[in-house]
C-alpha atoms as an extended CHARMM CRD file, in Angstrom:
* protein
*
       268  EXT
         1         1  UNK       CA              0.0000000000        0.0000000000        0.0000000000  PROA      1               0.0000000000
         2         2  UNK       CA              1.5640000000        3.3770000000       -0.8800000000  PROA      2               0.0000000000
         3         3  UNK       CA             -0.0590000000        6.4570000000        0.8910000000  PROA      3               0.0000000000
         4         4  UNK       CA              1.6250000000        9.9150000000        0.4850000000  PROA      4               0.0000000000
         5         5  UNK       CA              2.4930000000       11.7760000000        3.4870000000  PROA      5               0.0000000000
         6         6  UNK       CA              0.2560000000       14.7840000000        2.8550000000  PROA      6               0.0000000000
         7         7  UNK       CA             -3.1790000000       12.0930000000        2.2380000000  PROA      7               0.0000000000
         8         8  UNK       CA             -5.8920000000       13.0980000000        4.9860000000  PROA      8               0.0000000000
         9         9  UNK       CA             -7.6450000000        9.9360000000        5.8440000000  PROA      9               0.0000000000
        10        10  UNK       CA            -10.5720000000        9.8300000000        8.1970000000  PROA      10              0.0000000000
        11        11  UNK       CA            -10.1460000000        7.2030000000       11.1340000000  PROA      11              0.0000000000
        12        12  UNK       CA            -13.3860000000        5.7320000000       10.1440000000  PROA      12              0.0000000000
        13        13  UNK       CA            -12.3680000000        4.8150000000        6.4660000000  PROA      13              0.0000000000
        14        14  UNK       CA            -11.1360000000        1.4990000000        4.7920000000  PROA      14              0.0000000000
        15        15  UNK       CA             -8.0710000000        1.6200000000        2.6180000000  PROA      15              0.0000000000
        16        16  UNK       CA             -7.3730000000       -2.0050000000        1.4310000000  PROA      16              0.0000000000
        17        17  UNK       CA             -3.6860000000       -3.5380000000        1.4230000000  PROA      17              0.0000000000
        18        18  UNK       CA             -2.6180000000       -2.2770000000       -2.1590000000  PROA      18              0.0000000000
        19        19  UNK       CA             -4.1730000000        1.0580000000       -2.8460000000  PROA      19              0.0000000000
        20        20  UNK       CA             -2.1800000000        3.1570000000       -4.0990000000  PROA      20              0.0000000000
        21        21  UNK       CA             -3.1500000000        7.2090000000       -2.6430000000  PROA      21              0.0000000000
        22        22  UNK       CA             -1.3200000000       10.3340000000       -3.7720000000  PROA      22              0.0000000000
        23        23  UNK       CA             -0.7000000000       13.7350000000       -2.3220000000  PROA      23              0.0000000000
        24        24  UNK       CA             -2.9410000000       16.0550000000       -0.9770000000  PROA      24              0.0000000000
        25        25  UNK       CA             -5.7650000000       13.4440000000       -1.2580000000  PROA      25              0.0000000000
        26        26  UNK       CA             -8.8560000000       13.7950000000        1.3830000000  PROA      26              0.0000000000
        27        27  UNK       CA            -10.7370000000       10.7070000000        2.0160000000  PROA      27              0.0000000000
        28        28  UNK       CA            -13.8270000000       11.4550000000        3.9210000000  PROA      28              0.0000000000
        29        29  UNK       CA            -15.9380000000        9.3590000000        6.8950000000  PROA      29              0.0000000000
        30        30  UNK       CA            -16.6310000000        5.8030000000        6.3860000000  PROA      30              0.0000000000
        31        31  UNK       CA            -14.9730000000        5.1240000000        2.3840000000  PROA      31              0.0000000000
        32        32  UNK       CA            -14.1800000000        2.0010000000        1.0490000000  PROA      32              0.0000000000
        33        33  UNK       CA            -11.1850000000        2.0270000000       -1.0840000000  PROA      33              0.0000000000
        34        34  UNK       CA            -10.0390000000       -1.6500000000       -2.6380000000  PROA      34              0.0000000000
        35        35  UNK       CA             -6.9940000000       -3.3360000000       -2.9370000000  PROA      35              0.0000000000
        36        36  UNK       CA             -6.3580000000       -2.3530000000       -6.5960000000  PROA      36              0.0000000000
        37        37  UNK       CA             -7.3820000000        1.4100000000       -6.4410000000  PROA      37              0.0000000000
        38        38  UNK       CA             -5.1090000000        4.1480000000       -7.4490000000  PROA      38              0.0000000000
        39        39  UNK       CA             -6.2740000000        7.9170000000       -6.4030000000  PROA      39              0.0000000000
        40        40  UNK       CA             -4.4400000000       10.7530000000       -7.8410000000  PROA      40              0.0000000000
        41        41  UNK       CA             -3.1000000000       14.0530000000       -6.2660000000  PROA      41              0.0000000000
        42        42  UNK       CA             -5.5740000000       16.0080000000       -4.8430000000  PROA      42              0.0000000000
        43        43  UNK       CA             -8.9370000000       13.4510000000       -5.2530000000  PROA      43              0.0000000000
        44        44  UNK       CA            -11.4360000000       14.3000000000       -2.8800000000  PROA      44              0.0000000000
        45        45  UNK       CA            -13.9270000000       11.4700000000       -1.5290000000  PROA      45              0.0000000000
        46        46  UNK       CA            -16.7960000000       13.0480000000        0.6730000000  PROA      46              0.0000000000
        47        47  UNK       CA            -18.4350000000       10.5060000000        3.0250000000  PROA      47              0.0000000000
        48        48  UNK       CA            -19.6720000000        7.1340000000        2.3080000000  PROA      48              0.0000000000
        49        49  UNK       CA            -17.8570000000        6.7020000000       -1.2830000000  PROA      49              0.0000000000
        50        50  UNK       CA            -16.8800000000        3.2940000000       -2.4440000000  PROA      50              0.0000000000
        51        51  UNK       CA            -13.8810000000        2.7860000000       -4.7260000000  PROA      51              0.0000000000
        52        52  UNK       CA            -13.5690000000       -0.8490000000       -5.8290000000  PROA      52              0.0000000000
        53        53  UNK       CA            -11.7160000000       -2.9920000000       -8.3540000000  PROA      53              0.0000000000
        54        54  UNK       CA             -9.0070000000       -2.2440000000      -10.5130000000  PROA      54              0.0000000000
        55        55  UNK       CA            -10.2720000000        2.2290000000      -10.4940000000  PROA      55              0.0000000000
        56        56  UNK       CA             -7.8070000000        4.7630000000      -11.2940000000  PROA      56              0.0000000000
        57        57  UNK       CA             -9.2490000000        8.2570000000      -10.6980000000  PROA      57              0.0000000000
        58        58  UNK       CA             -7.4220000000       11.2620000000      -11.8550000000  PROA      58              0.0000000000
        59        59  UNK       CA             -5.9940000000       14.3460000000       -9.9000000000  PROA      59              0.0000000000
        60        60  UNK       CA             -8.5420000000       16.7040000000       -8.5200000000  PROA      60              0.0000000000
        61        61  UNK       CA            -11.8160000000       14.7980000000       -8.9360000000  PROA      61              0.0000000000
        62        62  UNK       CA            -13.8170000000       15.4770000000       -6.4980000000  PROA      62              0.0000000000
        63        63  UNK       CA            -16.4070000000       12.3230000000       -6.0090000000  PROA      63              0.0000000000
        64        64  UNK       CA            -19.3220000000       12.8670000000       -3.4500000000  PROA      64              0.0000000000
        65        65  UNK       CA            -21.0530000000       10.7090000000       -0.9760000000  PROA      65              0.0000000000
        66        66  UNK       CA            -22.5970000000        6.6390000000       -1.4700000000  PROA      66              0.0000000000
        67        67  UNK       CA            -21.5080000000        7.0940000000       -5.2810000000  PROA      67              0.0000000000
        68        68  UNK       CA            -19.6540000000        3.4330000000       -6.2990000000  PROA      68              0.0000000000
        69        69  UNK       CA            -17.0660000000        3.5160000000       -8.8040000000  PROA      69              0.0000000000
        70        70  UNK       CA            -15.4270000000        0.1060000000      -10.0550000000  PROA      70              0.0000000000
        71        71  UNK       CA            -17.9060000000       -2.2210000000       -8.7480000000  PROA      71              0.0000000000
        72        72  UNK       CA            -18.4420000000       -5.2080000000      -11.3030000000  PROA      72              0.0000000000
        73        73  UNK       CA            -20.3280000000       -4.6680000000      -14.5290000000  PROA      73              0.0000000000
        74        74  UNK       CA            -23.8670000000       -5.2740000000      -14.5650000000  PROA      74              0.0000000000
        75        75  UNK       CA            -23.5590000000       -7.9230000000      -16.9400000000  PROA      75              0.0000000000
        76        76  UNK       CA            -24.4570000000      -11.5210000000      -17.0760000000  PROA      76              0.0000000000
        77        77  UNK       CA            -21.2420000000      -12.3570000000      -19.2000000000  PROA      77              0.0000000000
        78        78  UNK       CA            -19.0240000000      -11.1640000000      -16.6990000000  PROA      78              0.0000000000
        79        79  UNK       CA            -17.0530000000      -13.7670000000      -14.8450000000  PROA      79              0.0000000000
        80        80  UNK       CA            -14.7490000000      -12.0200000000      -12.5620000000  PROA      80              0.0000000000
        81        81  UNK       CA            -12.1290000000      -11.3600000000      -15.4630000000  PROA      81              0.0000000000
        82        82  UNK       CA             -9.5890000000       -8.7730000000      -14.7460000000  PROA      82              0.0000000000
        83        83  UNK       CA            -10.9340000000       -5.2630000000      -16.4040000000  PROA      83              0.0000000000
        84        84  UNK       CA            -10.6540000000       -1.6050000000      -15.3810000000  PROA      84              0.0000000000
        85        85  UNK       CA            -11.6650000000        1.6340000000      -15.1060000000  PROA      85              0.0000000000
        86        86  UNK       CA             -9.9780000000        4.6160000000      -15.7120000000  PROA      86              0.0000000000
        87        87  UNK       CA            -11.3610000000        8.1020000000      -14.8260000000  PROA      87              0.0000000000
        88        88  UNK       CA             -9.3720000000       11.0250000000      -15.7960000000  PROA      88              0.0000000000
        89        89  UNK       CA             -8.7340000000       14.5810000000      -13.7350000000  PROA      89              0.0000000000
        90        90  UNK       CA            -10.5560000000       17.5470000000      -12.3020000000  PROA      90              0.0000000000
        91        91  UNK       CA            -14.2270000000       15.6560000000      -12.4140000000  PROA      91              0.0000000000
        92        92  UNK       CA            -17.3900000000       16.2710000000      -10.1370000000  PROA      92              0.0000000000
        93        93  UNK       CA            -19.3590000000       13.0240000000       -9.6280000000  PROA      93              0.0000000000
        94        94  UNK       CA            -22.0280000000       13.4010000000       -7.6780000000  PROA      94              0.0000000000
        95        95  UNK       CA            -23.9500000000       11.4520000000       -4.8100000000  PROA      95              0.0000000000
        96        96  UNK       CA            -25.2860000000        8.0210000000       -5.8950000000  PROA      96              0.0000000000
        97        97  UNK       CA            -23.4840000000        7.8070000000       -9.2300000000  PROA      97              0.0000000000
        98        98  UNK       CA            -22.4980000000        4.2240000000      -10.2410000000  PROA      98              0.0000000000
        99        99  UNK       CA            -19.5650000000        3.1190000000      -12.6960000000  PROA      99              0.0000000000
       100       100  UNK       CA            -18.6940000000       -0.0200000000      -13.7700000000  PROA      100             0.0000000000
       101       101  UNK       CA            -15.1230000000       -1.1910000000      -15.1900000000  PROA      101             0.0000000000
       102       102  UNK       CA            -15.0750000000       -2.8730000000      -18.5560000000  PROA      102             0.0000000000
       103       103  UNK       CA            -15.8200000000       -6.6440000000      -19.9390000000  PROA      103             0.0000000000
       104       104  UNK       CA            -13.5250000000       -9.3140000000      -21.7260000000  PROA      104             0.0000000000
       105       105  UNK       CA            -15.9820000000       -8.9960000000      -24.6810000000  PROA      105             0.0000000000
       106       106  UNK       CA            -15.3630000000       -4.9650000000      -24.9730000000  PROA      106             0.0000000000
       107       107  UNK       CA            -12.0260000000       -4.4520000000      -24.5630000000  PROA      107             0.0000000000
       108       108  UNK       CA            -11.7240000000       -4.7690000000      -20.9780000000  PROA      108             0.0000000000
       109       109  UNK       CA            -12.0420000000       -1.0030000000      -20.4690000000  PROA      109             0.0000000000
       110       110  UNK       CA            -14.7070000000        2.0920000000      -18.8930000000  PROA      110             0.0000000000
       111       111  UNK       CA            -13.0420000000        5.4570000000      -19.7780000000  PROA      111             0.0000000000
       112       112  UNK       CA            -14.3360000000        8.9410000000      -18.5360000000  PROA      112             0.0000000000
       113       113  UNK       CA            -12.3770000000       12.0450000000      -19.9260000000  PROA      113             0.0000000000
       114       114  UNK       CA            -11.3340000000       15.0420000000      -17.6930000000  PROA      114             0.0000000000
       115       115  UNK       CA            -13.5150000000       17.9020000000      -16.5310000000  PROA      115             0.0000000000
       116       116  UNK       CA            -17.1640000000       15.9990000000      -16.2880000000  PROA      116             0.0000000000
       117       117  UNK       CA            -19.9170000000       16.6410000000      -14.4930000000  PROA      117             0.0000000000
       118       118  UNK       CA            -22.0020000000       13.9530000000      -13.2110000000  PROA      118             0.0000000000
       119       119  UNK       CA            -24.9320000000       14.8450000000      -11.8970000000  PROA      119             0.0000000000
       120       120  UNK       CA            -26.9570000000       12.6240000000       -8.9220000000  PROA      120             0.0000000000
       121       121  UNK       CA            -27.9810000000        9.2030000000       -9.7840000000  PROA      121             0.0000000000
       122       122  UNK       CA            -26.3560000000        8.9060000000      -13.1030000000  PROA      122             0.0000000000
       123       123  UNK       CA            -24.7230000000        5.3540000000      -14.2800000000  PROA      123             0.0000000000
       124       124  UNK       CA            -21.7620000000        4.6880000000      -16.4820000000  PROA      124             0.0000000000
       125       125  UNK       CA            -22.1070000000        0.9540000000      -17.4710000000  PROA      125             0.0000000000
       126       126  UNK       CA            -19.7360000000       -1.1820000000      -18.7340000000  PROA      126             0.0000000000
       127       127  UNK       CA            -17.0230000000       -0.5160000000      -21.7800000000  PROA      127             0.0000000000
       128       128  UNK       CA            -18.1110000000        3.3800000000      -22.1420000000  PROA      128             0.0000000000
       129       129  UNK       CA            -15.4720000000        5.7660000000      -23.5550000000  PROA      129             0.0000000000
       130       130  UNK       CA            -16.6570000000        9.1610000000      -22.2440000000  PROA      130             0.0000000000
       131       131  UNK       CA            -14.7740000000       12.1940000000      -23.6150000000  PROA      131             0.0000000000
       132       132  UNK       CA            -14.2470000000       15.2210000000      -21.6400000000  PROA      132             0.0000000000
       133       133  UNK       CA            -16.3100000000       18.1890000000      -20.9620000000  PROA      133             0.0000000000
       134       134  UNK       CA            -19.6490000000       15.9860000000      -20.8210000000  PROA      134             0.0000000000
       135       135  UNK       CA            -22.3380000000       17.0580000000      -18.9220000000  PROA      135             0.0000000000
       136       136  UNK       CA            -25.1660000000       13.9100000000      -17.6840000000  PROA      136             0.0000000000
       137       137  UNK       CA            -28.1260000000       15.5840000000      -15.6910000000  PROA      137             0.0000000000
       138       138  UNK       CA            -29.8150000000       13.3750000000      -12.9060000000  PROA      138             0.0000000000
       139       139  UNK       CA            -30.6080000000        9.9890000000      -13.3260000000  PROA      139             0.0000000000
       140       140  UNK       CA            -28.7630000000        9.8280000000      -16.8580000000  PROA      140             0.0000000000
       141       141  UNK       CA            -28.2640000000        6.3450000000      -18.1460000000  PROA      141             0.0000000000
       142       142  UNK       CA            -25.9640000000        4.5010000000      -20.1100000000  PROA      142             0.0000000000
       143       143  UNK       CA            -25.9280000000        1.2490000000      -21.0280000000  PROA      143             0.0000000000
       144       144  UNK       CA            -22.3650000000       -0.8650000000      -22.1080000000  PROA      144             0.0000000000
       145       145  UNK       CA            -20.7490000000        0.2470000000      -24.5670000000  PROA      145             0.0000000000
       146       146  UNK       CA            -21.4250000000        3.5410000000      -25.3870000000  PROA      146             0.0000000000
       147       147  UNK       CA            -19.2890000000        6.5070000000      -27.1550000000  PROA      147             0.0000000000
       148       148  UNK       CA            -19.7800000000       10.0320000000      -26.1390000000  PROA      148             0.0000000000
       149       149  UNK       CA            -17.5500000000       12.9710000000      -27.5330000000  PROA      149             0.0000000000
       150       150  UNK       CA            -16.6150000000       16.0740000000      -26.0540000000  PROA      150             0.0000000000
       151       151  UNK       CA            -18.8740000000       18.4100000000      -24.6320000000  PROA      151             0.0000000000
       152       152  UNK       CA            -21.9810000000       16.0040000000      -24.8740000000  PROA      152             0.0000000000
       153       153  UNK       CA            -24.4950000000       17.0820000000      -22.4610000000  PROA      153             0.0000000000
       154       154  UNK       CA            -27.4740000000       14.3390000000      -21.7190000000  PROA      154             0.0000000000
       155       155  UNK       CA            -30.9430000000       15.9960000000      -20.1400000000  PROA      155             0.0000000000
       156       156  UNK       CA            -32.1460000000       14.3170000000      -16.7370000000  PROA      156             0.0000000000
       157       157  UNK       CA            -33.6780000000       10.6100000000      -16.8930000000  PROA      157             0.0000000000
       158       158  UNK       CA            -32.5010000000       10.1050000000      -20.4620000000  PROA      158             0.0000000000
       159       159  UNK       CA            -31.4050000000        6.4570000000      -21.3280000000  PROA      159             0.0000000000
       160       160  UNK       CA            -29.1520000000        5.3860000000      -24.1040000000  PROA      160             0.0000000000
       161       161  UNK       CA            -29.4630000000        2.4000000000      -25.5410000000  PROA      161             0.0000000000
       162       162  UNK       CA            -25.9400000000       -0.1140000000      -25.6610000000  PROA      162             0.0000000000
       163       163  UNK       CA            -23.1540000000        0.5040000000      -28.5960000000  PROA      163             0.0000000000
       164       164  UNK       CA            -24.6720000000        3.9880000000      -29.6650000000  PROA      164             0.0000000000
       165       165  UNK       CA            -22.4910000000        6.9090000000      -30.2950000000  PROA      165             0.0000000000
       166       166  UNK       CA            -23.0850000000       10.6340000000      -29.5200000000  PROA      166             0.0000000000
       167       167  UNK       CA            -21.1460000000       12.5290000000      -31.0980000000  PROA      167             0.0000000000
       168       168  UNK       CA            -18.6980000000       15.7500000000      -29.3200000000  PROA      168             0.0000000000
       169       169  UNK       CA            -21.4190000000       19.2660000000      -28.9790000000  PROA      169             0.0000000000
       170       170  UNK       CA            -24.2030000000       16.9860000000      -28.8480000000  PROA      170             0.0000000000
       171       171  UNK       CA            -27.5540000000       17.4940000000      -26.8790000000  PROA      171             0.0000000000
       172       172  UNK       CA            -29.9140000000       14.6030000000      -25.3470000000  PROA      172             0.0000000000
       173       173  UNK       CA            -33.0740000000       16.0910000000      -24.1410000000  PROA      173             0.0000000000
       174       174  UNK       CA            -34.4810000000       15.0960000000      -20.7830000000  PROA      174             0.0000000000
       175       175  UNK       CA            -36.4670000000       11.5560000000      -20.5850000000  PROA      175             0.0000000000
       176       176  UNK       CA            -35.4290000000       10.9700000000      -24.2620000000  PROA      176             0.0000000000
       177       177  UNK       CA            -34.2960000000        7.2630000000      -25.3850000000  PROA      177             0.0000000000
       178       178  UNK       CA            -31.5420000000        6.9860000000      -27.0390000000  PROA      178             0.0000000000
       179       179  UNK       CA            -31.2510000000        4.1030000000      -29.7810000000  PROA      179             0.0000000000
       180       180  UNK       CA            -29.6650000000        5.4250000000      -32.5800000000  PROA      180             0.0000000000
       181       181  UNK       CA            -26.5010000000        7.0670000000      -33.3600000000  PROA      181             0.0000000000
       182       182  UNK       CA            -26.3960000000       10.7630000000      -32.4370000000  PROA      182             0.0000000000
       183       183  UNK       CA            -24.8110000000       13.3280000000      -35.2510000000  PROA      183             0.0000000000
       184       184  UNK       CA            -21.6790000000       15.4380000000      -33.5640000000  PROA      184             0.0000000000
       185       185  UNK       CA            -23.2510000000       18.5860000000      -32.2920000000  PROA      185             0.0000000000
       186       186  UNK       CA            -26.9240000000       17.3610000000      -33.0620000000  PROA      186             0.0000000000
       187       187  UNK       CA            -29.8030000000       17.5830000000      -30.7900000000  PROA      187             0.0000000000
       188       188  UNK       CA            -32.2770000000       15.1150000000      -30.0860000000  PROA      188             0.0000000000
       189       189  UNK       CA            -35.5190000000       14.5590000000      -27.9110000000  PROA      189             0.0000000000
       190       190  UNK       CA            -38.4110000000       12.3090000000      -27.7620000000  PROA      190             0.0000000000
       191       191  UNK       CA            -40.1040000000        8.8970000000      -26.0580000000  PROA      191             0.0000000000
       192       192  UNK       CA            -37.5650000000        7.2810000000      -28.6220000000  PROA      192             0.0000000000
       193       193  UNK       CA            -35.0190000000       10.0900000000      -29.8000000000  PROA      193             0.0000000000
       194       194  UNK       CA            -35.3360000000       12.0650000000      -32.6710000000  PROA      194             0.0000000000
       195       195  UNK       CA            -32.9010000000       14.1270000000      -34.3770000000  PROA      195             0.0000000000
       196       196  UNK       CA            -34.0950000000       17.9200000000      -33.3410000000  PROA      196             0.0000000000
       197       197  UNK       CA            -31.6130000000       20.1330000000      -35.3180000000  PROA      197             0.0000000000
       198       198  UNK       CA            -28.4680000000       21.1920000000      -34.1260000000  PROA      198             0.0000000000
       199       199  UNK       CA            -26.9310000000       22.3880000000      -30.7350000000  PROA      199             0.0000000000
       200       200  UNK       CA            -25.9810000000       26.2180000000      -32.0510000000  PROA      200             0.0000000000
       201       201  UNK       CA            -26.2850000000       27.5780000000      -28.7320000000  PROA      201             0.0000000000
       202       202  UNK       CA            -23.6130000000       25.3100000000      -27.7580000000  PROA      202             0.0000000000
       203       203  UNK       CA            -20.8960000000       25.8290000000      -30.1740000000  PROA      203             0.0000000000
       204       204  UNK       CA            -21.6220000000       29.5990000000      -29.7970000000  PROA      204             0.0000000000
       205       205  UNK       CA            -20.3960000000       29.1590000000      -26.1740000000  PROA      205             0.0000000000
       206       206  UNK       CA            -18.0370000000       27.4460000000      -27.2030000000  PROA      206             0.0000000000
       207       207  UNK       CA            -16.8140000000       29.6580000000      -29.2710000000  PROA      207             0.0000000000
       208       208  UNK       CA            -17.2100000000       28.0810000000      -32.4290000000  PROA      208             0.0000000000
       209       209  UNK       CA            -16.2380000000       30.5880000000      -35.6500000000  PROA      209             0.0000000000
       210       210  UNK       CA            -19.6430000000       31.7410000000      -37.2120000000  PROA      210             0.0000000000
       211       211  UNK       CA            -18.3490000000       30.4990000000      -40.7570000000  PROA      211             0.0000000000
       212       212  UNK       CA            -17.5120000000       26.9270000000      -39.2100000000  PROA      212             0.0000000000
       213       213  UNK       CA            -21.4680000000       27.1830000000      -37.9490000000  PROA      213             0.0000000000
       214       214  UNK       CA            -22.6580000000       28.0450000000      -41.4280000000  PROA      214             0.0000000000
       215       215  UNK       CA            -20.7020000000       25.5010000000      -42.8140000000  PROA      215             0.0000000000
       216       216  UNK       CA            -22.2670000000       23.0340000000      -40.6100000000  PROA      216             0.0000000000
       217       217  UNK       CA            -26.0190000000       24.3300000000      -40.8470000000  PROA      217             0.0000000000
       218       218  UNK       CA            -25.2090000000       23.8650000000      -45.2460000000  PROA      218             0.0000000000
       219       219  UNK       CA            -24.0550000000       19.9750000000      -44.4760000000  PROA      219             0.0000000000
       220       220  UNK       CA            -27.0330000000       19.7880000000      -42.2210000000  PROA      220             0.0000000000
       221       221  UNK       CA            -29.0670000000       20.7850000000      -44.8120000000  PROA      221             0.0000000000
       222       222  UNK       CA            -27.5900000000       18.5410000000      -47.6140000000  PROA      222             0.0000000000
       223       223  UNK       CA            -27.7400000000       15.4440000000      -45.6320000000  PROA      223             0.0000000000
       224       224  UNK       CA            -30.8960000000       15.1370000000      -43.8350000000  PROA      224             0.0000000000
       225       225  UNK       CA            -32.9680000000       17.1340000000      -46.0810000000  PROA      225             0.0000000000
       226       226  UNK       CA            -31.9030000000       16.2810000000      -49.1990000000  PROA      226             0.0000000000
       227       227  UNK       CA            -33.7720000000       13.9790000000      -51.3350000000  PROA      227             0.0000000000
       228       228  UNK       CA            -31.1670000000       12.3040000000      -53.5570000000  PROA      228             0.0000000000
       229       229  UNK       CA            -29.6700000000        9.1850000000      -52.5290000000  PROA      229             0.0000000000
       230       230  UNK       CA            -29.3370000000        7.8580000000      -49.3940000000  PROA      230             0.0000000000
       231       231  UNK       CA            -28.2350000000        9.3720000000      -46.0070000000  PROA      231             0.0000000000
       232       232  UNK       CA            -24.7950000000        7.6510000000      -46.4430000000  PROA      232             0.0000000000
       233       233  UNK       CA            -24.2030000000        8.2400000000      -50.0000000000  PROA      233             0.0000000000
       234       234  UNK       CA            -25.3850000000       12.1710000000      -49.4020000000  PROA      234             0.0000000000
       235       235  UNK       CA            -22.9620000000       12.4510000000      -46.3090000000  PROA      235             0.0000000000
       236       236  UNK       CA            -20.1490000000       11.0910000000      -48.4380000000  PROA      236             0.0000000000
       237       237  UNK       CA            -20.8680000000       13.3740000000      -51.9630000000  PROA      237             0.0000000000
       238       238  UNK       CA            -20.1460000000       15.7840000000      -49.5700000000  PROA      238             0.0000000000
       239       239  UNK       CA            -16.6730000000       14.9240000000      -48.3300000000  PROA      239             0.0000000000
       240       240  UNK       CA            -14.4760000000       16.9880000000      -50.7140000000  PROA      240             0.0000000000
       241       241  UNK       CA            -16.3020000000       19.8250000000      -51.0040000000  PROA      241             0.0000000000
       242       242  UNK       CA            -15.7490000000       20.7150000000      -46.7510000000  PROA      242             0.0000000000
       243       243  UNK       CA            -12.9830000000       21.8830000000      -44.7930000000  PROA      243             0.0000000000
       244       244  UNK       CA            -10.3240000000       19.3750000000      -43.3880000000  PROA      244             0.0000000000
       245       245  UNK       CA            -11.3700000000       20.6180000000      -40.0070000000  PROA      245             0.0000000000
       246       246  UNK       CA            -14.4170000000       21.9360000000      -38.2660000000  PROA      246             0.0000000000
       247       247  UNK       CA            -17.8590000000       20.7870000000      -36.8610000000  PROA      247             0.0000000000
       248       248  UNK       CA            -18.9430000000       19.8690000000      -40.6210000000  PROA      248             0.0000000000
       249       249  UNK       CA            -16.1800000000       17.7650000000      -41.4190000000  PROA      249             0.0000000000
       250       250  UNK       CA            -16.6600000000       16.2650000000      -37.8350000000  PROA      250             0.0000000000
       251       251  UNK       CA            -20.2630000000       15.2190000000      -38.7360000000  PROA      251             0.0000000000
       252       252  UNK       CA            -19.6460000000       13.8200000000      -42.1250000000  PROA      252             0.0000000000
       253       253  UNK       CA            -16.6240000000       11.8380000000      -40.2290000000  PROA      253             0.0000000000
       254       254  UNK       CA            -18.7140000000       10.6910000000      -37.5940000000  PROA      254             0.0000000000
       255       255  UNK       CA            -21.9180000000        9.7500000000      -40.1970000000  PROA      255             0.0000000000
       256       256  UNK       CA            -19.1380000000        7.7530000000      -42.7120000000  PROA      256             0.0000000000
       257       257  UNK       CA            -17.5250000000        5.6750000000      -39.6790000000  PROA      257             0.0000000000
       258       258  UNK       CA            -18.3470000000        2.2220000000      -38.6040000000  PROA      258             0.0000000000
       259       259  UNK       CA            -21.3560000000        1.4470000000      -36.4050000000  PROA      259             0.0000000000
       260       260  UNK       CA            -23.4650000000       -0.8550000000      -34.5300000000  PROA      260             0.0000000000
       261       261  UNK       CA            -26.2400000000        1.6890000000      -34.1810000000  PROA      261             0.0000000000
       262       262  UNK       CA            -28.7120000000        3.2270000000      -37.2250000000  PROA      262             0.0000000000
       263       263  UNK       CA            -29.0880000000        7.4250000000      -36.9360000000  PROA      263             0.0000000000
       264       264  UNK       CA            -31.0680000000        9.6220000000      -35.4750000000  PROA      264             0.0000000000
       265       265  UNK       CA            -32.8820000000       11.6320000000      -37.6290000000  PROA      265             0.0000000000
       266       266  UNK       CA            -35.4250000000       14.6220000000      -38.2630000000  PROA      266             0.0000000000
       267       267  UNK       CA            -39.1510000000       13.0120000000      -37.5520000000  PROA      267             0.0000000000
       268       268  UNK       CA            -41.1090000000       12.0150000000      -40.2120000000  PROA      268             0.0000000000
């Protein structure tokens, strides 16, 4: 067990044989930190946090109280294999969130990015990749093996369905379900999502050029209300007529690349 010298560690915790605890971290009243669990400098565990299985957590994430991160996947395939989870720096994840490490049968791997915000209640299941800057509202769900890109943000009680892909700037709408493949920077809602338009107010914060945004809208246009062809064989007419960089190229990318998962699109 390595524990740095300037760790605070309340009497009342549990720090397995193993762990491996870096400067400056606090570990609150009555945490459970396994064998196998590696906190970087500065993590902050409130109260009543478990940390279990083979968890790394990044500097400065600040996890609050009865969330459990690392447990086993729920998943009926899983037979104790050895898997991780790897969760990267300056997070918030907040009371009662769950994450789950990865399976044999998807890589063996649950990443989160850096800079998240995870609101109560909200689940990362097994062989995720989350990017960084995501946003999931309250109760947020989803399901093994699931992409989402940069600056996602997911509305409260929504549910996404496994293997889907949101794409980075993208917007879930509150109680929406999630089945299909959501466009980079697209915004969906619905009982069973629909594609809404796009998240402009977004990229504007984000400070997104205005010609990259009109760019974008004109792809928008081209592939999901054109009439020629199909979806795929619009998105890719398009490819050498963009920018090698930008939100448009980014969502003809994202439409041309393998995937388990049909899209979202605008209702009929």
């Amino acid at each position: 067990m390595t524990i740095a010298a300037t760790a605070a560690i309340h009497p009342t915790a549990i720090v397995e044989t193993g762990a491996s605890i870096g400067e400056n971290v606090n570990i609150g009243a009555y945490c459970v930190i396994g064998p196998h669990v590696k906190l970087g400098e500065g993590v902050k565990l409130e109260a009543h946090v478990a940390v279990s299985g083979r968890t790394t957590i990044g500097a400065r994430t600040h996890i609050f109280p009865f969330a459990s991160i690392g447990s086993a996947p729920q998943d009926l395939k899983f037979n104790g294999e050895i898997t991780s989870l790897e969760v990267g720096e300056d997070n918030q994840i907040r009371e009662h969130v769950t994450m789950n490490p990865g399976t044999e049968g998807g890589g063996g791997l649950t990443r989160v990015g850096d800079r998240c915000l995870f609101m109560v209640g909200t689940h990362v299941a097994h062989d995720c990749m989350i990017g960084s800057n995501v946003i999931m509202a309250n109760n947020a769900a989803l399901a093994g093996h699931v992409e989402v890109g940069d600056f996602a943000v997911l509305g409260g009680i929504c549910a996404v369905h496994q293997f889907v892909r949101i794409g980075a700037h993208a917007m879930v709408g509150g109680m929406t379900g999630v089945e299909r493949d959501v466009i980079p920077a697209g915004t969906v809602i619905g009982n069973r999502a629909h594609l809404a338009g796009l998240n402009l107010t977004g990229l504007k914060r984000r400070g997104i050029p205005k010609e990259d945004i009109h760019t974008l809208r004109a792809a928008y246009r081209d592939v999901f209300e054109g009439t020629e062809g199909e979806l795929v064989e619009r998105a890719e007419a398009l490819q050498s007529t963009l920018p090698e960089t930008g939100p448009a190229r980014d969502m003809i990318t994202f439409i041309l690349a393998s995937s388990n998962r049909r899209f979202c699109i605008p209702a009929a």
